[in-house]
N, CA, C and O atoms as a MOPAC input file, in Angstrom:
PM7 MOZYME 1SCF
protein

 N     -8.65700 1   -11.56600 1     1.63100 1
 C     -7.30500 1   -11.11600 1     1.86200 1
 C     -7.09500 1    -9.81500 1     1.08700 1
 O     -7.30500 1    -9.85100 1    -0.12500 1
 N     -6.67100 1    -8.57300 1     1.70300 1
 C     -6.16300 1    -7.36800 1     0.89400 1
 C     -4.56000 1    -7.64800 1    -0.05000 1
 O     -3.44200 1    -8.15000 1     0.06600 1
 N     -5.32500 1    -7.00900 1    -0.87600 1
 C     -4.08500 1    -6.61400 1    -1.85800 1
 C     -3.97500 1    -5.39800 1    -2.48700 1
 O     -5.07800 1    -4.93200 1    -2.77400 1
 N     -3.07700 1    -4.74700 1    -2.79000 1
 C     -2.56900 1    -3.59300 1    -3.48000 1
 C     -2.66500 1    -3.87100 1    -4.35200 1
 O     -2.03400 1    -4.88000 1    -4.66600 1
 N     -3.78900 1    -2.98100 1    -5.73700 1
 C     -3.96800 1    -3.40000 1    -6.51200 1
 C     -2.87500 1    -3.13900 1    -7.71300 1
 O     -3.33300 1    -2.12000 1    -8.23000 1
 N     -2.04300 1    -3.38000 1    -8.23000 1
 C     -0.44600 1    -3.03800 1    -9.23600 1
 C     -0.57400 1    -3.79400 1   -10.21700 1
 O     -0.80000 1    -5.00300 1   -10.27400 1
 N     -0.33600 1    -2.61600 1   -11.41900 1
 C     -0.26700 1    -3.23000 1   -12.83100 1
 C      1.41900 1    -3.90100 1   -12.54900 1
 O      2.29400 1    -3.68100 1   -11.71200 1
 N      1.27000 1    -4.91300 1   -13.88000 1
 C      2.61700 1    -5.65600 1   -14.32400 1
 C      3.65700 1    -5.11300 1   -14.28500 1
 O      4.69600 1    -5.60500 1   -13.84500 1
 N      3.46700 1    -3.63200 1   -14.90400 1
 C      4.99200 1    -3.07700 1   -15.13700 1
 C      5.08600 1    -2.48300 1   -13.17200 1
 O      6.07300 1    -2.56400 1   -12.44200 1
 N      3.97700 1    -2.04300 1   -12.88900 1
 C      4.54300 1    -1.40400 1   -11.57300 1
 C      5.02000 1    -2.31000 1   -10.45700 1
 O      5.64300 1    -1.78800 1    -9.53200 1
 N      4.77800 1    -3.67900 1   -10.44800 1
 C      5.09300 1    -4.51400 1    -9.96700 1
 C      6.81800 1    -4.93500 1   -10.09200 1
 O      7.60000 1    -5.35200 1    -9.23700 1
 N      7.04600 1    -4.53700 1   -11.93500 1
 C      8.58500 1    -4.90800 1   -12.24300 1
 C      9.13700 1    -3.23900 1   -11.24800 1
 O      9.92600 1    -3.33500 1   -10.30800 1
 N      8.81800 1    -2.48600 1   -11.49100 1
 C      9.15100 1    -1.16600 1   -10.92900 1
 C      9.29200 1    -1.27100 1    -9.63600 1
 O     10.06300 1    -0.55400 1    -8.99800 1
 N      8.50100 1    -2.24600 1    -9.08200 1
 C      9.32900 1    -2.28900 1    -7.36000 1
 C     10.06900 1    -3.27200 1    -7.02000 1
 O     10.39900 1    -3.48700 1    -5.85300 1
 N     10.51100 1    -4.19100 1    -8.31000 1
 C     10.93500 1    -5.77500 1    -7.67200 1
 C     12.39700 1    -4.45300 1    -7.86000 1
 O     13.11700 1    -4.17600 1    -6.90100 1
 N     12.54300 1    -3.90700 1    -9.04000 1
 C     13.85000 1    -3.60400 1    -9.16500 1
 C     14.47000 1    -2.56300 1    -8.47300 1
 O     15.68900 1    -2.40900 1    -8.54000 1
 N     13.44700 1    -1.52900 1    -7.54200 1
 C     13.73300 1    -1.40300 1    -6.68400 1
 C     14.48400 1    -1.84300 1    -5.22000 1
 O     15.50700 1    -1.52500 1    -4.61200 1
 N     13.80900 1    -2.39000 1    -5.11100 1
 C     14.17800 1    -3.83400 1    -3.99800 1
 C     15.93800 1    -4.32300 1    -4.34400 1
 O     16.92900 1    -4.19600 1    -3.62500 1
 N     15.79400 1    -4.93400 1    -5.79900 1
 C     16.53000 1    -5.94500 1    -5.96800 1
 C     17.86500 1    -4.74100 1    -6.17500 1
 O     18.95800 1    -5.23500 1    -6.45300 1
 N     17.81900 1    -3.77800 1    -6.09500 1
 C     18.85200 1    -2.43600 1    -5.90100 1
 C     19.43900 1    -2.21200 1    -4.91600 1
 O     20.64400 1    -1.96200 1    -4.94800 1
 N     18.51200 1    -2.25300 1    -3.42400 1
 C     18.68100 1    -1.97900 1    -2.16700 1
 C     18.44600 1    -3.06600 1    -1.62500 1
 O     17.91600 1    -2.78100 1    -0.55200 1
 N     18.52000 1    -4.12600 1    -1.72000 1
 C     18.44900 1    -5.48700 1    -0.84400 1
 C     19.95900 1    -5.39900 1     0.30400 1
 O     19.79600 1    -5.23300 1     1.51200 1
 N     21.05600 1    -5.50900 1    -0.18500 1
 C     21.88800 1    -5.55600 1     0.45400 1
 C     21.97300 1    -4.33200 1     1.47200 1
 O     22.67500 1    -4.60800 1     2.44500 1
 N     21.44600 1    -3.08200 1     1.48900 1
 C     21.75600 1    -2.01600 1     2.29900 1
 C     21.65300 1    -2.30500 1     3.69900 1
 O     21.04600 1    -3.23300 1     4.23300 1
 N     22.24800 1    -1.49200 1     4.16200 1
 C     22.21600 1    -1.18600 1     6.25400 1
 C     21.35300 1    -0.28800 1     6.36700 1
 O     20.42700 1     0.00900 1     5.61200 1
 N     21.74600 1     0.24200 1     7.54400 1
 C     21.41700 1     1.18700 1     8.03800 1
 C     21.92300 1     2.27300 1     7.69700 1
 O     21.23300 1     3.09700 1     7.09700 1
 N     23.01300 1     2.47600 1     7.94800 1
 C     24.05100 1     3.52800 1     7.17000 1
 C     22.91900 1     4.64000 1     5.66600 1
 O     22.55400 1     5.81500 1     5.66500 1
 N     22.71900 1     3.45500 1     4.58200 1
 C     22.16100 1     3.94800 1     3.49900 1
 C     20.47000 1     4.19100 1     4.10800 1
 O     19.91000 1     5.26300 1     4.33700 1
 N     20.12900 1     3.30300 1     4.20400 1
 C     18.72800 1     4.20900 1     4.72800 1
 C     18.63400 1     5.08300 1     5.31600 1
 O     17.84700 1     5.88700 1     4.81700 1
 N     19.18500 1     5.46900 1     6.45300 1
 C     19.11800 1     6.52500 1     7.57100 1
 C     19.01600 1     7.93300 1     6.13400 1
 O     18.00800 1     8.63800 1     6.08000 1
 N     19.74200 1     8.05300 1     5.50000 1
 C     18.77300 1     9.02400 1     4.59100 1
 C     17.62400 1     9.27900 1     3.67600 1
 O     17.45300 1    10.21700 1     2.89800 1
 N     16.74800 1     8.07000 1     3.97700 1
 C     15.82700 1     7.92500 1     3.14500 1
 C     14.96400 1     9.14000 1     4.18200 1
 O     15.42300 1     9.67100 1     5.19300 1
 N     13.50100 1     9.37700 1     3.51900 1
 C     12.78000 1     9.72500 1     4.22600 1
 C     11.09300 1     8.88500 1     3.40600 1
 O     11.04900 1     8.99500 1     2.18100 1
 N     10.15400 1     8.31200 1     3.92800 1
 C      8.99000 1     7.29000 1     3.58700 1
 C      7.69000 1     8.41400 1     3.99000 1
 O      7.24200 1     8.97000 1     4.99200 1
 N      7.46700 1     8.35600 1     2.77100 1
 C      5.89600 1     9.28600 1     3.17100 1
 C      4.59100 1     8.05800 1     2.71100 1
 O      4.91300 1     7.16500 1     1.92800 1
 N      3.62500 1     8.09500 1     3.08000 1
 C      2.38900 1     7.27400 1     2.80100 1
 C      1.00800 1     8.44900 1     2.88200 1
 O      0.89000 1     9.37600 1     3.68200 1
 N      0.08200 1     8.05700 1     1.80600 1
 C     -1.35500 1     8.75400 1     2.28800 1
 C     -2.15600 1     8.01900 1     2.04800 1
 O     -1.88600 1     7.34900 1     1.05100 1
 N     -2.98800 1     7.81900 1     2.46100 1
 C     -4.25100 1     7.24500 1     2.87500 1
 C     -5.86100 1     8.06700 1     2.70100 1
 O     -6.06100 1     9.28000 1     2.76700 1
 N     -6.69700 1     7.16800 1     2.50500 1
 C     -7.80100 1     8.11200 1     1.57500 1
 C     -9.06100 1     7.04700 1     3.16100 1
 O     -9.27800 1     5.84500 1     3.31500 1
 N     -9.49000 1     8.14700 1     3.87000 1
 C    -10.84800 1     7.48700 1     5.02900 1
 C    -11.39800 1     7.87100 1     4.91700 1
 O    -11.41600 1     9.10000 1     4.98500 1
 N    -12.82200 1     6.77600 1     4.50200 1
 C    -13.83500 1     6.92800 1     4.07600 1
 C    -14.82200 1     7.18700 1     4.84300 1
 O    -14.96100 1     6.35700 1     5.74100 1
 N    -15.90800 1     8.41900 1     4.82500 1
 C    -17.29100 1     8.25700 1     6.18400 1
 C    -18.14800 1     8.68800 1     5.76900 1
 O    -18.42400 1     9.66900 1     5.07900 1
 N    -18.81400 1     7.59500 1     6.38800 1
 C    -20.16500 1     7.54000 1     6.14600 1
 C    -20.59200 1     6.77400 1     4.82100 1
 O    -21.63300 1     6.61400 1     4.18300 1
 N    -19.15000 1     6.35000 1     4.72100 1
 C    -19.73900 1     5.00400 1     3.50700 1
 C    -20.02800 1     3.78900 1     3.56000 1
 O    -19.69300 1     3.18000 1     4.57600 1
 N    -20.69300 1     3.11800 1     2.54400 1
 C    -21.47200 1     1.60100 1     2.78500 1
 C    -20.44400 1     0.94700 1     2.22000 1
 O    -19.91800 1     0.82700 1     1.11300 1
 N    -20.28100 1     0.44000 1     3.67200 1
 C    -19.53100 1    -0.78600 1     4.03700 1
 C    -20.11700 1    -2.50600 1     4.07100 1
 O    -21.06800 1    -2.83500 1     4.77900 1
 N    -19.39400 1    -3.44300 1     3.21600 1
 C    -19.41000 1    -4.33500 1     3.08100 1
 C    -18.48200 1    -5.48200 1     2.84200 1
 O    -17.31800 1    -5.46500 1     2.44300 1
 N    -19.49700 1    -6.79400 1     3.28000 1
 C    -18.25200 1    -8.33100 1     2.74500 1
 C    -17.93200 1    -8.56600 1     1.48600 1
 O    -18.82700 1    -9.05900 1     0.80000 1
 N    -17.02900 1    -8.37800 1     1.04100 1
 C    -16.48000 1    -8.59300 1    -0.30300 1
 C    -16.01400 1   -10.18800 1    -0.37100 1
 O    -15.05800 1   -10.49100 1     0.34300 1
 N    -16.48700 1   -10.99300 1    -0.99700 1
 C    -15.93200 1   -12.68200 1    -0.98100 1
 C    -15.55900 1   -12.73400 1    -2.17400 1
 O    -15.79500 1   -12.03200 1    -3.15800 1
 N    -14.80500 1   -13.85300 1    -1.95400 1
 C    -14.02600 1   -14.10300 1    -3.52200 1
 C    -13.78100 1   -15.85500 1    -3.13500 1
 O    -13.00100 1   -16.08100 1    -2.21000 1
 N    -14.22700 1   -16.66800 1    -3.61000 1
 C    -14.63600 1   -17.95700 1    -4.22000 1
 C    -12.64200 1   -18.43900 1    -4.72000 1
 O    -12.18500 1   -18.09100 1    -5.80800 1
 N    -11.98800 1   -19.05300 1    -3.91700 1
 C    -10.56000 1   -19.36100 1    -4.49000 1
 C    -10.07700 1   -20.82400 1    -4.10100 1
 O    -10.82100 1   -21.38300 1    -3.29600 1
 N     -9.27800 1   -21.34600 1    -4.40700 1
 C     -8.41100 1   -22.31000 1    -4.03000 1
 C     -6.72900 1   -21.82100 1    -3.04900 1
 O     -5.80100 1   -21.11500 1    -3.44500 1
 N     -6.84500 1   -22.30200 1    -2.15800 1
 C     -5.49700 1   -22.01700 1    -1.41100 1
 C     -3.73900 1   -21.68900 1    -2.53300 1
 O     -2.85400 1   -20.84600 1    -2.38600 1
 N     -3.88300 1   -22.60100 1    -3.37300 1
 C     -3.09000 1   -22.48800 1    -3.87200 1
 C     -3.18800 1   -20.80100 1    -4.88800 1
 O     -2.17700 1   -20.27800 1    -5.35600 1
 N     -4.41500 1   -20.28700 1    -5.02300 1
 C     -4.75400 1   -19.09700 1    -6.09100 1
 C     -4.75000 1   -17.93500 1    -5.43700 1
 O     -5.23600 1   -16.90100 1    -5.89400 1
 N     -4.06300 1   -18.07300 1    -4.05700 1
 C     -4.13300 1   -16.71600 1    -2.99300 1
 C     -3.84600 1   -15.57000 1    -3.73100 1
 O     -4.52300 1   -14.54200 1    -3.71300 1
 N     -2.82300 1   -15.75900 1    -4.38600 1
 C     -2.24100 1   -14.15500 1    -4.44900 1
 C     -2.45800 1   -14.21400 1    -6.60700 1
 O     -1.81600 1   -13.66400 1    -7.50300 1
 N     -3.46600 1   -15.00300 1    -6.61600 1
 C     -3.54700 1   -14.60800 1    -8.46700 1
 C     -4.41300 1   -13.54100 1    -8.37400 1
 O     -5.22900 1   -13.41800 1    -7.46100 1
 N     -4.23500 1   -12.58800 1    -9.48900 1
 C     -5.04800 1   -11.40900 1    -9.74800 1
 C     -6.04000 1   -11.86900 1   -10.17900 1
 O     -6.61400 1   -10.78500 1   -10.08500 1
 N     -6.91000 1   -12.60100 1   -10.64200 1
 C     -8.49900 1   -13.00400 1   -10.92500 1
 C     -8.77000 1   -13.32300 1    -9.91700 1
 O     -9.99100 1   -13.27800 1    -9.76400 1
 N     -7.79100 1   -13.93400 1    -8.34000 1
 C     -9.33400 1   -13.68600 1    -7.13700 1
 C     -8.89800 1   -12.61800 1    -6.15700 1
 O     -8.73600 1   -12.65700 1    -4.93700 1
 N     -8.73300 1   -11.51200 1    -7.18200 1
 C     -8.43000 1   -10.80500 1    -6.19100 1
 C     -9.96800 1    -9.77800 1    -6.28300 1
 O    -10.35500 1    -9.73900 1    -7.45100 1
 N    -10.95800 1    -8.90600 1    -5.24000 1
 C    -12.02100 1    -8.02700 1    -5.93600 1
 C    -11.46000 1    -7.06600 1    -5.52200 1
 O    -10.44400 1    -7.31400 1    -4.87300 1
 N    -11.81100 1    -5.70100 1    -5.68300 1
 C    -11.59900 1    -4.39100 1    -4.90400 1
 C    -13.08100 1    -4.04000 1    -4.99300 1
 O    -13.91800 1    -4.44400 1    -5.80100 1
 N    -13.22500 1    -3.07900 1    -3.83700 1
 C    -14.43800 1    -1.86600 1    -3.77800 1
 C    -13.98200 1    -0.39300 1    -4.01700 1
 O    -12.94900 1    -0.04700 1    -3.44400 1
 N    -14.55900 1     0.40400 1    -4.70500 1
 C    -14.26000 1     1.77700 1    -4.77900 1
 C    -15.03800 1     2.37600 1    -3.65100 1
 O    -16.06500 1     1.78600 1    -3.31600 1
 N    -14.64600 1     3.61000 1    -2.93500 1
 C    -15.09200 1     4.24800 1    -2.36100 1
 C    -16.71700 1     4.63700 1    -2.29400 1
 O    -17.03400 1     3.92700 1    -3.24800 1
 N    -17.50300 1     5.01100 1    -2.03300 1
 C    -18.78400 1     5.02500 1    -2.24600 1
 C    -19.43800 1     6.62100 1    -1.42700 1
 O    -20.50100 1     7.14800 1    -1.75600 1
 N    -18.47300 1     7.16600 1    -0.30700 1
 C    -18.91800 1     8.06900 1     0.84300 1
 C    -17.87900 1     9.73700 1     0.17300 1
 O    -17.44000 1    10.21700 1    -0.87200 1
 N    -17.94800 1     9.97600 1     1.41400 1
 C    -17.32800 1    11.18600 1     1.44800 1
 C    -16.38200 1    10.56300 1     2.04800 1
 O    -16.57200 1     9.43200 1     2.49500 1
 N    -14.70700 1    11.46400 1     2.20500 1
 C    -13.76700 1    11.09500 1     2.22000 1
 C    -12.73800 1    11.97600 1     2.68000 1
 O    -12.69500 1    13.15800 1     2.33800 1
 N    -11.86200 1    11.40900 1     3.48800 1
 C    -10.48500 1    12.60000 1     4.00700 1
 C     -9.00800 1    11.76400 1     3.39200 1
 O     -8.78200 1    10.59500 1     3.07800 1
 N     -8.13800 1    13.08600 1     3.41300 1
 C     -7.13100 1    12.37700 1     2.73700 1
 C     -6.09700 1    12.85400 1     4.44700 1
 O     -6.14100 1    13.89100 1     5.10800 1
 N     -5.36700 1    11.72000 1     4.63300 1
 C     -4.30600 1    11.76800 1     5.52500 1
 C     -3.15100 1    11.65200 1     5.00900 1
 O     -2.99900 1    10.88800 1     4.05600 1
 N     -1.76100 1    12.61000 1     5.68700 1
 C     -0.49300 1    11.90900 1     4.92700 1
 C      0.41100 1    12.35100 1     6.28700 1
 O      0.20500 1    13.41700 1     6.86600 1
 N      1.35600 1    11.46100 1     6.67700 1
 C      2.58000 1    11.73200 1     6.95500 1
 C      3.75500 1    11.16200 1     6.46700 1
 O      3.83500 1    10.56100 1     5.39500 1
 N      4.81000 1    11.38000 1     7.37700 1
 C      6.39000 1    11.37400 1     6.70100 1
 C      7.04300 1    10.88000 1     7.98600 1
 O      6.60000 1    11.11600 1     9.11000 1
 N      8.40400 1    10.00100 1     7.64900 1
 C      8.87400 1     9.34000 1     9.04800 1
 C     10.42500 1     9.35800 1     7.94600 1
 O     10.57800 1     9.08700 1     6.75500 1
 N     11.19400 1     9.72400 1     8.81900 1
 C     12.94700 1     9.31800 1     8.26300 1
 C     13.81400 1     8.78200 1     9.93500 1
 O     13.20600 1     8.92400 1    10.99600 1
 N     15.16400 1     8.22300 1     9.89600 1
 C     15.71600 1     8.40100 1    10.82500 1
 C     15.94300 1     9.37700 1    11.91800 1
 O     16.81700 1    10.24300 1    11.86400 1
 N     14.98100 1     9.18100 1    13.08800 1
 C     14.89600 1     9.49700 1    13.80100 1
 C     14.31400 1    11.05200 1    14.18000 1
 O     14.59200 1    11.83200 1    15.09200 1
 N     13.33600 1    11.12200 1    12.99000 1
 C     12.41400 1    11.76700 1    12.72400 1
 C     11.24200 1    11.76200 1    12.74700 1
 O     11.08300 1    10.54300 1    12.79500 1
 N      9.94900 1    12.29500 1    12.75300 1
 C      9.11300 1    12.36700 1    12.63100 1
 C      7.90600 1    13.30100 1    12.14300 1
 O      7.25300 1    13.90100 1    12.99700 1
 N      7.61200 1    13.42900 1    10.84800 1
 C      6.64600 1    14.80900 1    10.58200 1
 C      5.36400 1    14.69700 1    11.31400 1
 O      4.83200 1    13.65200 1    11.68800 1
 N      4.93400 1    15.91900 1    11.47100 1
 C      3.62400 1    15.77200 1    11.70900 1
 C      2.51300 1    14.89800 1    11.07800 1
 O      2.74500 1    14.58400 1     9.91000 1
 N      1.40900 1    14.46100 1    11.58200 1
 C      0.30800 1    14.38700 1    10.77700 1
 C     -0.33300 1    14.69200 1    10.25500 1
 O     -1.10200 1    15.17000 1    11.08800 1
 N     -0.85800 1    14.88700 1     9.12300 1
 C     -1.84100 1    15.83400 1     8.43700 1
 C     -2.79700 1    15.30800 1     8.08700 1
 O     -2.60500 1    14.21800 1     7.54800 1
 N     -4.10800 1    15.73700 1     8.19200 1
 C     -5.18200 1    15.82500 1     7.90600 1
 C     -6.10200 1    16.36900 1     7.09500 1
 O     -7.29200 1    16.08700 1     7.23500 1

């Protein structure tokens, strides 16, 4: 199962986020604007990563593994707001 890997405090850093804007509409978002980037990897060695857990230990950080990158690499980013759309970049 993927997980985002987040220290303790950055974890409190988005609950209280959240727990700020829980109640909002639409109204208040429509001015947000959400950017994301993404790091694709090629020509790298790719593999099964297993992790040995109990159902109940899904989401504990000791079964969680990560892989670091291993290849060459592109960075992607775009941007999306109400009823907007940036380009893609590459």
């Amino acid at each position: 199962m993927f997980k985002f890997i987040l220290k303790s405090e950055n974890k409190l850093v988005r609950l209280k986020y959240y727990m700020e804007r829980k109640e909002w509409g639409i109204d208040e978002w429509r001015n947000y604007s959400f950017t994301d980037e993404m790091s694709i990897e090629v020509d790298g060695l790719f593999g099964l990563n297993l992790v040995w857990r109990e159902k109940k230990e899904t989401w504990h950080d000791d079964c969680i593994e990560c892989k670091k990158k291993q290849g060459e690499s592109m960075m992607c980013w775009g941007m999306i707001r109400w009823g907007w759309k940036e380009p893609f970049y590459v």
